[in-house]
C-alpha positions, 0 to 999 in steps of 0.5 A: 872342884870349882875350877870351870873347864874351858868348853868347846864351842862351834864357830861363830864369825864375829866380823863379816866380809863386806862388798869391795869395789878395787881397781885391777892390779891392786892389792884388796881384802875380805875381812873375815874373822872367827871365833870357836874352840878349838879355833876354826879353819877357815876356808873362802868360797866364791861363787860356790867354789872354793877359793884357792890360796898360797897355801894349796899353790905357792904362786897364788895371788891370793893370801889367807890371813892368819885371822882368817881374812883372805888378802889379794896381792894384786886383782887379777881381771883381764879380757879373758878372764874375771878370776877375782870378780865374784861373791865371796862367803867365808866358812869357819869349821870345827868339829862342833860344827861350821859357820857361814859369813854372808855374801861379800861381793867383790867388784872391779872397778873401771873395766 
């Protein structure tokens, strides 16, 4: 048999998030992307915690991407609270294992 078998492979991230600097209230992207077999999940860590997105709370702002991008209808940042400021790392996993994307930081700007 010379057919070559498709083998599973671990995660690599083939785009990286970079710094963002958004104006409250507007819309903003973190670009990730991930390659692996099978395909990875995704999931956003800021400042070490896991960033929740519509689908954990279907009221969430905040959006994954079917590539793996996390997408934020609209910065949140008030006098209380900085929910969207912080730096984001983007981790893709399968069963062969995980990878991580380097430090993106997001910003607000005019505050």
């Amino acid at each position: 048999g010379s057919h070559t078998q498709l083998e599973d492979t671990a995660p690599r991230i083939v785009e990286h998030p970079t710094d963002v600097l958004v104006s409250k209230g507007e819309p903003a992207t973190l670009s990730c992307k991930a390659e692996g077999r099978p395909a990875p999940v995704v999931e956003w860590y800021k400042d070490g915690e896991r960033v929740e997105t519509d689908r954990e709370d279907p009221r969430s702002h905040r959006t994954l991407l079917p590539g793996g991008s996390l997408f934020f209808l609209r910065i949140l940042h008030g006098r209380r609270g900085k929910p969207d400021e912080g730096v984001y790392v983007c981790v893709a996993r399968n069963y062969l294992g995980e990878a991580t994307s380097r430090n993106a930081s997001l910003q607000v700007a005019g505050e």
